[in-house]
Structure formats: structure tokens, C-alpha cells
C-alpha positions, -999 to 999 in steps of 0.1 A, spaced: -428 -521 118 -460 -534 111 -477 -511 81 -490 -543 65 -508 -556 94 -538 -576 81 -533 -573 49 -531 -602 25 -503 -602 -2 -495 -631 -26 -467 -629 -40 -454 -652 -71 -421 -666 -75 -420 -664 -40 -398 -696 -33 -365 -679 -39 -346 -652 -49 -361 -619 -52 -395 -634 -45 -382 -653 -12 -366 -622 0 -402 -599 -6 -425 -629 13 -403 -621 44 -402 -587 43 -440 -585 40 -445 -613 68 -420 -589 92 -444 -564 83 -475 -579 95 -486 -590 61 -507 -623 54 -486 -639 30 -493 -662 -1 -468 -678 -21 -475 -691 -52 -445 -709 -74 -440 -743 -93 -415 -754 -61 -420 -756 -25 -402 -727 -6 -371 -739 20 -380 -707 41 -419 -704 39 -429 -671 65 -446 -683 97 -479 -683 89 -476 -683 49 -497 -703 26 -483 -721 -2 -499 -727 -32 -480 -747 -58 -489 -729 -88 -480 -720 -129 -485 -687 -136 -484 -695 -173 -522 -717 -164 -547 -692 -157 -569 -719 -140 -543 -722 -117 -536 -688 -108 -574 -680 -105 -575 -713 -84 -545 -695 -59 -564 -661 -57 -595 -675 -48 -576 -697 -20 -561 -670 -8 -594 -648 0 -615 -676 9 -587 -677 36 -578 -644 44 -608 -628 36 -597 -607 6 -564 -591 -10 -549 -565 -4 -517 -567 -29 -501 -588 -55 -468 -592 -60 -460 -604 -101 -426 -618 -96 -417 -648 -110 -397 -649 -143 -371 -667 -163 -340 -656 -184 -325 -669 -213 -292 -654 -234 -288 -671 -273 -286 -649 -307 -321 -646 -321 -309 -663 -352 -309 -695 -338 -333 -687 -306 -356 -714 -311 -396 -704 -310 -400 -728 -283 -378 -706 -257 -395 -674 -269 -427 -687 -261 -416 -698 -231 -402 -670 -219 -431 -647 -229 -455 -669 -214 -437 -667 -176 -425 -634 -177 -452 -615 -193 -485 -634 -198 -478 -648 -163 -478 -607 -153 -513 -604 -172 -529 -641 -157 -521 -624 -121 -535 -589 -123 -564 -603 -140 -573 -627 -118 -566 -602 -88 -580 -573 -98 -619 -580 -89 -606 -584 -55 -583 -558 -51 -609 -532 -60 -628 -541 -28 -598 -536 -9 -583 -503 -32 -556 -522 -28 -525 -526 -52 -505 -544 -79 -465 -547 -76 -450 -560 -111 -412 -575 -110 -400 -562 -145 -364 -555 -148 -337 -528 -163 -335 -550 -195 -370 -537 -197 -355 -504 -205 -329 -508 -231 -313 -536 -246 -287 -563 -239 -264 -579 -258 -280 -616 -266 -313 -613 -243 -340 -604 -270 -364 -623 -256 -359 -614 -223 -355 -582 -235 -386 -577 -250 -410 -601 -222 -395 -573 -195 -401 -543 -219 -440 -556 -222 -442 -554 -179 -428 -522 -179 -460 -508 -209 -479 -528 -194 -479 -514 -161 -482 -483 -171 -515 -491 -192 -529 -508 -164 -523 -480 -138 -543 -459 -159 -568 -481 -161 -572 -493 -127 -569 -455 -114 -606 -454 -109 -613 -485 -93 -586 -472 -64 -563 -496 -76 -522 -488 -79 -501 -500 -104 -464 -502 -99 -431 -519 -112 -396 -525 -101 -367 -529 -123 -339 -542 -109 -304 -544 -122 -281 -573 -113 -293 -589 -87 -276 -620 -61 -302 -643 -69 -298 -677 -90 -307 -666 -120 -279 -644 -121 -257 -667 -110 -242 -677 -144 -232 -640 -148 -213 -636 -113 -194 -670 -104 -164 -658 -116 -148 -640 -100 -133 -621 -134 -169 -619 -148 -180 -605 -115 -153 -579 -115 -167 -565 -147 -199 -567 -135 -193 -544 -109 -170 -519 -129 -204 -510 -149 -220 -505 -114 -213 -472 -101 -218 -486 -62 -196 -514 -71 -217 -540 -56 -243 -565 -71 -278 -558 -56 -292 -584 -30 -330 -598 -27 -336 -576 0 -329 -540 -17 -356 -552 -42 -380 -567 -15 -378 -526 3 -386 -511 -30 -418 -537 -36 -424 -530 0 -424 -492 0 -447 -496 -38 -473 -514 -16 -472 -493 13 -496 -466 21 -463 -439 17 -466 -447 -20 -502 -436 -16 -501 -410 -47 -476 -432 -71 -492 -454 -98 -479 -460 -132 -445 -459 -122 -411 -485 -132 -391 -476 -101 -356 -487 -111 -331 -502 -88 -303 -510 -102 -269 -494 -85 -265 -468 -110 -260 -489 -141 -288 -473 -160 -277 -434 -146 -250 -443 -170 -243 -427 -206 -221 -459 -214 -194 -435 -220 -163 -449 -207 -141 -436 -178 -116 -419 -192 -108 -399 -163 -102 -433 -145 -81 -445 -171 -60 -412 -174 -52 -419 -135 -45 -452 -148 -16 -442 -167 -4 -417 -150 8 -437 -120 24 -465 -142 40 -438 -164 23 -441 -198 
């Protein structure tokens, strides 16, 4: 396949994880790619730029854009992926760590569409945001997080509407749990990751890739007439009432005779 032929997409974050995993899909696509993140990527695409880069220093990020058209001679997409996580009670969360994870998660999201958009409205071209389910509702000890995400998901939404008229789209993804190393603390063990995937009703954790066809398919021209949209992806676990299974457990108990 090759509907991103020409077309120049940065993509931040894009050393690992999620934002590894999107690079390469775009690249397979015929997409020009730019990744932008504080560490050098083990798997750059053939043909990829790297540009070490903070998203949290808007010189920077301006600084990447501009590298990026004055080599490929514009942009065509930006991918808003990189992000951080933290999980401590707000009591003793310490103002530092908020910051910090309001700064890289959502003011990193704003640094990147404002430096792109000028560009991308001589292209019409479009804006992918990485926010997350935790965007959507709450988790137990992830305010911060919590509330960084939340600000991507309104965010997009606000900016779709006000990028409509300069042909620009404005998209999110929110994934659920995801096989990348920041969720790593949550599934090396192998009883954690057990109840992980009993609150996922396809019993699996997600990979990079499911996330990497759902920014693809945002940034393609069959998403021509969606903008404004937090396209989750997530297994199920937000489909969920989080009512428990009783019929399960009745099944449960009637085979061991209780």
C-alpha cells in the first residue's frame, strides 16, 4: 500500500513504543518520515530523519518543523505522541511531577500543532494527537495523568473546529493498555497481567501496531470527512459498565459445587 506516498509526517515520540510502531507503518506506506524524540531510535525507517528534540521547548519543536519542510518540502501530517506516566496519590504528588507531566503530555500536544499548523494549511493536511482512555474517565492514583490526557482529548476537539476552515483535520487516539514500556510496570507479572486482561473483554493487551493502524487510517484520505474525533482503542475496556461478571462467576460455582 502506498496511500502516503510523498507525503511528509513527523511524528514525536517516535523512538519507541507506540511512536516506533506508527514511524514504520507510515514509512511502509510511502510516507516521508520525521522523528522527533529526546533519544535516538534503534529502528529508524529507511529514509527517516531524526531530529533530537523536547517537545516541552518550543524553539526546539519549531526548529524540527522547519527542518523537516526545508527537506521535504512541506508537511503533510503530525503525529503528537510522545507522553509520560506517573501513578502517586495527589496528596503527596509533588508539584514538580505534575508539571512535568503536563508539560510532555499536553503542552508538548499544543508546542506541535502550533508550530505545524502554518504548514499544514498549505498542504490541508492533518493533525494526529496520542491521548489515551484515562483521558476519558478516571484511574485509581493517575490524576495527573489523568487530567494531561483529559486536556488532549478537549483539546482536540477545540482545535478541529478551529482548524475546519483552513482544511485542516483534527484527530485523537486513545488507547487502552498498550505493550509498550511504559506499561510495562503494570504487565510483568504475570498475576498483574492476568487481571489486566480479565478487565479486557478480548483478553489481550494491545500492541504498538493496533494503535499505529488507527493513527494511520486518522491520517488517511478514508478519514477524509472525520475531524474532532477521540477514536478509542482500547479492547473493550471502556464498552464496559464496570459491573462485574456475575454470570461468569455463577458458572464459577456451579462447576465446583457452591
Amino acid at each position: 500500500m502506498t496511500r502516503f506516498s510523498g507525503r511528509a509526517v513527523i511524528v514525536t515520540g517516535g523512538a519507541s513504543g507506540i511512536g516506533e510502531a506508527t514511524a514504520a507503518r507510515f514509512a511502509s506506506e510511502g510516507a516521508l518520515i520525521t522523528v522527533a524524540d529526546m533519544n535516538e531510535p534503534n529502528n529508524l525507517p529507511q529514509g527517516a530523519l531524526f531530529v533530537r528534540t523536547d517537545v516541552t521547548d518550543e524553539a526546539q519543536v519549531v526548529a524540527m518543523v522547519e527542518q523537516t519542510v526545508a527537506e521535504r518540502g512541506k508537511l503533510d501530517c503530525i503525529v503528537n505522541n510522545a507522553g509520560i506516566g506517573a501513578a502517586m496519590p495527589t496528596s503527596i504528588l509533588p508539584l514538580e511531577s505534575w508539571e512535568k507531566i503536563f508539560a510532555v503530555n499536553s503542552t508538548g500536544v499544543f508546542i506541535g500543532c502550533k508550530a505545524a499548523i502554518p504548514h499544514l494549511e498549505a498542504t490541508r493536511g492533518c493533525i494526529v494527537n496520542v491521548a489515551s482512555i484515562s483521558g476519558l474517565g478516571g484511574d485509581y492514583l493517575m490524576s495527573a495523568y489523568n487530567a494531561s490526557k483529559g486536556a488532549v482529548v478537549n483539546f482536540t476537539r477545540a482545535l478541529a473546529m478551529e482548524c475546519a476552515e483552513m482544511g485542516i483535520r483534527v484527530n485523537a487516539v486513545c488507547p487502552g493498555v498498550i505493550e509498550t514500556p511504559l506499561a510495562a510496570g503494570a504487565l510483568d507479572r504475570a498475576e498483574d497481567r492476568d487481571h489486566w486482561m480479565e478487565l479486557v473483554p478480548l483478553h489481550r493487551a494491545g500492541q504498538p501496531g493496533d494503535i499505529a493502524g488507527a493513527i494511520a487510517f486518522l491520517a488517511s484520505d478514508d478519514a477524509s470527512y472525520v475531524t474532532g474525533h477521540n477514536l478509542v482503542v482500547d479492547g473493550g475496556i471502556t464498552a464496559h459498565t464496570g459491573q462485574p461478571n456475575f454470570i461468569r462467576r455463577q458458572a464459577v460455582r456451579s462447576s465446583s459445587g457452591n
